[in-house]
C-alpha positions in Angstrom: 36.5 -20.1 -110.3 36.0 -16.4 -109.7 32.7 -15.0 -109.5 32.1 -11.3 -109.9 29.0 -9.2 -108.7 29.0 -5.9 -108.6 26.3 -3.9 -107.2 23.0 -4.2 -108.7 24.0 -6.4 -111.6 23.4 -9.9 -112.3 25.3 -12.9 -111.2 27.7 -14.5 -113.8 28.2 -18.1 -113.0 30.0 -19.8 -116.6 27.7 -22.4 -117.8 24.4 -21.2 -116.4 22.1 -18.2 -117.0 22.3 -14.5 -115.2 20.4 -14.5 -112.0 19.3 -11.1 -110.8 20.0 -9.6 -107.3 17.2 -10.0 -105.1 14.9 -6.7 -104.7 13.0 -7.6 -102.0 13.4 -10.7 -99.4 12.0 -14.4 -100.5 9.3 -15.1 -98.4 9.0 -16.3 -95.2 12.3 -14.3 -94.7 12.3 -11.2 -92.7 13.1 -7.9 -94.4 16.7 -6.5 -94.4 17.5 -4.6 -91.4 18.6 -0.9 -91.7 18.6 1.3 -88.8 16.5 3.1 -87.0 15.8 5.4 -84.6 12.9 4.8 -82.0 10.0 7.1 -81.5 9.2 6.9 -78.7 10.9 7.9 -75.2 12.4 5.3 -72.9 11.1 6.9 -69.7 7.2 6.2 -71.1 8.8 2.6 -72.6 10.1 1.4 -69.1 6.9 2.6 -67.4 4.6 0.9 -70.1 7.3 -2.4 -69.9 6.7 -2.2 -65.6 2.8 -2.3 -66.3 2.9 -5.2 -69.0 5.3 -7.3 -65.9 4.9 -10.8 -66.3 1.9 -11.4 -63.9 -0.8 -14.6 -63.7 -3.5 -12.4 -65.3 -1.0 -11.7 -68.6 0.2 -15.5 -68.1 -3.2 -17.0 -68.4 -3.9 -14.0 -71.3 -0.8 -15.4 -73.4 -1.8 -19.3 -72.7 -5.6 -18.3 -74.1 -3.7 -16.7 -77.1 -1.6 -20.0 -77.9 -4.7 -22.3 -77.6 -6.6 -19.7 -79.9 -4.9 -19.4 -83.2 -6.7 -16.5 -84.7 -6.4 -14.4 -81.6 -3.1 -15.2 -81.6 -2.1 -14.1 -85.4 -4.1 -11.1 -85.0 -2.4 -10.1 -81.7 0.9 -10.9 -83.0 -0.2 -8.8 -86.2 -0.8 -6.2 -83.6 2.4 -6.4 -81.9 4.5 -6.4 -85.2 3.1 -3.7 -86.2 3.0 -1.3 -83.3 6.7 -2.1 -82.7 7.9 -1.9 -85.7 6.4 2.1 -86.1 8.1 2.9 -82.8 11.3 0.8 -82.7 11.7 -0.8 -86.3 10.8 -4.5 -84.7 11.5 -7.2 -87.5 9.6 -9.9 -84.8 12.6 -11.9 -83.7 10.5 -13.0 -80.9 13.5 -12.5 -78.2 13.4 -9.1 -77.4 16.3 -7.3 -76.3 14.5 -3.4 -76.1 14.8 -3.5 -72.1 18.1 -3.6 -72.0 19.0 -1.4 -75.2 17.2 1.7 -74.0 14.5 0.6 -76.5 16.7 0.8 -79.8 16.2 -2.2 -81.3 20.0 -4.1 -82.3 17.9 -6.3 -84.5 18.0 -3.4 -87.0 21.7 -3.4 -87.0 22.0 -4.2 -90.7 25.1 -6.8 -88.9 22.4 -7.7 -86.6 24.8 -7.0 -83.7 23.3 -7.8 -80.6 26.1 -7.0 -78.6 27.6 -3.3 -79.6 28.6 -1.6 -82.5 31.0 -3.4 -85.1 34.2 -1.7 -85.3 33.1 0.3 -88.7 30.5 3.0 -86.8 32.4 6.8 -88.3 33.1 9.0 -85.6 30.3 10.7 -86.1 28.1 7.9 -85.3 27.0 6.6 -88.8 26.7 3.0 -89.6 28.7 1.5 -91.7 26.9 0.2 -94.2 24.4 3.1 -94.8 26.4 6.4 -93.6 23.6 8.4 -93.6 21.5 7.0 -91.0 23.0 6.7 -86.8 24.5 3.5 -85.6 22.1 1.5 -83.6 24.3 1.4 -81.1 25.4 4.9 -80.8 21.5 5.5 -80.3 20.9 3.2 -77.7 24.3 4.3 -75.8 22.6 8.2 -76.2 19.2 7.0 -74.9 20.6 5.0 -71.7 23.1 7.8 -71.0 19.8 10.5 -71.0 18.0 8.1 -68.8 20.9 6.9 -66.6 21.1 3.3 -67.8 23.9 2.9 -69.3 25.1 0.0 -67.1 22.4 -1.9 -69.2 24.2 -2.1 -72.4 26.8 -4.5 -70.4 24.2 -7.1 -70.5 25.4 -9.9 -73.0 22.7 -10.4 -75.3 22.0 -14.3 -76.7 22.6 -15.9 -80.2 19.0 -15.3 -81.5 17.0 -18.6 -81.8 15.9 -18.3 -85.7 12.9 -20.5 -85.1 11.0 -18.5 -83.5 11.3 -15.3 -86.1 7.0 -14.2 -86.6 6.3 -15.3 -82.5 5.1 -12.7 -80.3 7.9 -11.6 -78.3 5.4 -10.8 -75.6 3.3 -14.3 -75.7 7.2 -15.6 -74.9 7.5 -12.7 -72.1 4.6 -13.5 -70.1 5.3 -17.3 -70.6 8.6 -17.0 -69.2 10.3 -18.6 -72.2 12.9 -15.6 -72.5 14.1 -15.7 -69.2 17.9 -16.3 -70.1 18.0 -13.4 -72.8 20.6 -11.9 -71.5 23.2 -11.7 -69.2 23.0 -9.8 -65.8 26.3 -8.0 -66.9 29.2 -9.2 -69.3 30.9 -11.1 -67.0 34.0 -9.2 -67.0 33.6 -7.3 -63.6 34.7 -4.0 -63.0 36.8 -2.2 -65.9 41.0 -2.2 -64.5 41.6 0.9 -63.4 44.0 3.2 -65.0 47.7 4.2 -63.1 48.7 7.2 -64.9 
């Protein structure tokens, strides 16, 4: 049996009834991702990122949140919030913006947490909405600007779907996302060319 849908009409299944396309996400399930373009600098990211440093004092600050529900919803609130005005955050909980010069891949609409898919146009345009920049094109432009390019080699880890609505820094300062990422990808250095 072939079932047709085109865009924005309803799905014909013989024997049942029409069911419409879904408008917005069914909840408990995070919006979908489209991509965007941080706003804010990477130079005053890193700096903020060096002062937030896992540390006893943020530590025993994260342990008081998990033992305190309401603090913890309102600073998780907080946090989802903030980040998603500056980097598009959709509060995976495993954040990758250290290593991505602070674009966020979770806004790949692929969610891509490892480089572009092979259907970015030349000009830099996703794929699946043209008219907006790749992800990945912007994080390769912010880490070449700030000479950190070497970052993006970092393998990035299957995201852990349980934990999508956690505080990403709560998990930070309690050294649960320690293995994020890859120190490089593990291929060494690139062949060299013999022309």
């Amino acid at each position: 049996m072939r079932v047709e849908r085109g865009r924005g009409e309803a799905l014909l299944v013989p024997g049942r009834r029409a069911v419409p396309p879904p408008t917005v996400p069914a909840p408990g399930l995070p919006r979908a991702p489209r991509p965007f373009r941080p706003h804010v600098g990477t130079l005053a990211m890193r700096r903020l990122h060096r002062l937030l440093e896992p540390r006893r004092l943020w530590y025993l600050f994260a342990a008081w949140l998990e033992r305190t529900p309401r603090a913890y919803r309102l600073f998780t609130r907080v946090e989802e919030v903030t980040k998603a005005r500056l980097f598009g955050c959709r509060m995976c909980a495993q954040c990758a913006l250290p290593s991505t010069a602070y674009a966020c891949p979770m806004t790949c609409p692929k969610q891509l947490r490892n480089g572009p898919c092979g259907g970015a146009s030349p000009t830099g345009g996703c794929e699946v909405y043209p008219d907006l920049q790749c992800v990945w094109v912007a994080a390769y432009e912010r880490a070449e600007r700030d000479g950190h390019v070497a970052d993006l080699r970092r393998l990035q880890r299957p995201v852990d779907h349980r934990k999508w609505g956690q505080s990403s820094w709560v998990n930070y300062w309690l050294g649960r996302d320690e293995d994020l990422w890859t120190e490089d990808d593990g291929l060494g250095p690139a062949p060299r060319l013999i022309v």
